[in-house]
N, C-alpha and C positions, 0 to 999 in steps of 0.2 A: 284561366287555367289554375285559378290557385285551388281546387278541391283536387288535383293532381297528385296520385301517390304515388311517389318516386319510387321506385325500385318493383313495382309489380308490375307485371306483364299482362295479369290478369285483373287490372282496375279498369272497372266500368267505363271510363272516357272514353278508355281504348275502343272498347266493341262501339260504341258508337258517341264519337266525339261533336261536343258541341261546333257550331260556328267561330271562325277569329273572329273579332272584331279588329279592323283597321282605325281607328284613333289619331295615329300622331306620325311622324315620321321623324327623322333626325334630319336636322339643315342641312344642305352641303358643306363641305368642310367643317363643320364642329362636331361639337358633341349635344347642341342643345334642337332639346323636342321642341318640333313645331305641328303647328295645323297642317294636313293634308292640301294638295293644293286647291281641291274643288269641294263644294258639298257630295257630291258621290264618291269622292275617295274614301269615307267614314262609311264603310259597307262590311258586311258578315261576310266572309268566304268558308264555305264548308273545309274543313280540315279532314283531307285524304288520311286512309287507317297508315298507310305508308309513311305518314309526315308524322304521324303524331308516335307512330313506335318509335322513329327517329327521334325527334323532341326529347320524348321519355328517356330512351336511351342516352341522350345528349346531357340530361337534367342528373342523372345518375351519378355522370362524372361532374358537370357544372352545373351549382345549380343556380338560378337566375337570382339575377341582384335583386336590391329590395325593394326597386319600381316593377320588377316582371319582367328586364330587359335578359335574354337568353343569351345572345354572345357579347362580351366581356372580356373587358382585359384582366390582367392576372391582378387587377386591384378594385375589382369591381363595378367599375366604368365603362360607359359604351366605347365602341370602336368609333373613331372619326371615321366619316364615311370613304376618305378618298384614301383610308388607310389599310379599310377592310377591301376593297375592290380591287386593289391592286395587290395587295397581299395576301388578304386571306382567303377572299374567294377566289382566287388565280390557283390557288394550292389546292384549294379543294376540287377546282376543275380536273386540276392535271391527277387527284386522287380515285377521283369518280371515272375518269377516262376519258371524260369531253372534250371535245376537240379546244385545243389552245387557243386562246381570244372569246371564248366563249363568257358572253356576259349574264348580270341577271335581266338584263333587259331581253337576251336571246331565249332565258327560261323564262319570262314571262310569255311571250311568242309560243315557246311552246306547248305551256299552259292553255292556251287562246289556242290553239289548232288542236290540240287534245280533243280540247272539250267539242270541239266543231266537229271534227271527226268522228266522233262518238256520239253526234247527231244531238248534241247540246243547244238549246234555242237561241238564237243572236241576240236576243235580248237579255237572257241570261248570262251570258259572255259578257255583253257589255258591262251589266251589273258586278260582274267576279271582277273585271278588271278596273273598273270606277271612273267606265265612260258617262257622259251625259245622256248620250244614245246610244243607238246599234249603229248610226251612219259610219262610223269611223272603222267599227268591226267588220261593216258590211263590206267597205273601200280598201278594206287589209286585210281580211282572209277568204272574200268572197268566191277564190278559184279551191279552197279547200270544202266547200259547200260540198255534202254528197249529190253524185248526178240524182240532179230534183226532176228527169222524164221520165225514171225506170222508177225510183219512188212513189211518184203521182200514178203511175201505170198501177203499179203494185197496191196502192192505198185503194182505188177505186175496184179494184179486182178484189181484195182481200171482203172489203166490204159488202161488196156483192155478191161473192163467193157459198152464201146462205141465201139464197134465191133462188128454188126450182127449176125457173124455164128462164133463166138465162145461162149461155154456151158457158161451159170450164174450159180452161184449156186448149180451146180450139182455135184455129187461126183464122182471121177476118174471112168471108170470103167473098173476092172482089168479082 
């Protein structure tokens, strides 16, 4: 994000912003960066136009210390992590309106059913979130799956649908 120009609403990222790349995370309880904890944790996630107005607008008033870290203490320093989740992101919950106890682990959740909901492919979910597979996606959102008999109905009909001398819209008949 460093070709980011702060203060315009109308910079190019905006209309169509590159991938984050994931990289590093901070340890529990400190403040120092470490490795991700798998090789697929170091993955692009497309950055929503909604995150990145956000961002922008965030960067306006704060603007990122000199490694690229976004929230910061008033001295330039990341947040310890068990400092930001209980404080800072509890406050932003109860700002945003979300229900109280609401974690980032419950937005990442719903990240992961967004995207599934919106007929997103389970192996792409796996990849957004920095599974090794889909098995794990599959075992934890698999009841959010859309109904896959009126789909399959639907796919084969749509398909077919340019076919002369087979029936449209007409009902089997037994």
């Amino acid at each position: 994000m460093s070709s980011i120009s702060r203060g315009r609403t109308d910079a190019p990222w905006l209309s169509r912003p590159e991938p984050t790349r994931v990289e590093w995370q901070f340890a529990p309880q400190s403040k120092v960066r470490t490795e991700p904890k798998t090789r697929r944790s170091r993955r692009s996630v497309p950055l929503p136009r909604v995150v990145a107005v956000a961002i922008d607008e965030h960067m306006q008033d704060w603007p990122p210390a000199g490694d690229g870290t976004l929230f910061t203490t008033r001295f330039g320093t990341p947040y310890r992590h068990d400092y930001y989740s209980t404080l800072i992101f509890r406050k932003a919950v109860a700002a945003a309106g979300l229900p109280k106890g609401t974690t980032s682990h419950d937005l990442r959740h719903h990240y992961a059913s967004v995207l599934l909901m919106q007929g997103e492919s389970v192996i792409v979910v796996a990849e957004r979130l920095g599974h090794e597979n889909a098995n794990l996606v599959l075992s934890t959102y698999g009841h959010l799956m859309p109904d896959s008999e009126e789909r399959t109905r639907r796919a084969v009909d749509d398909a077919w649908s340019c076919a002369p001398d087979v029936p449209q819209n007409e009902a089997p008949k037994v």
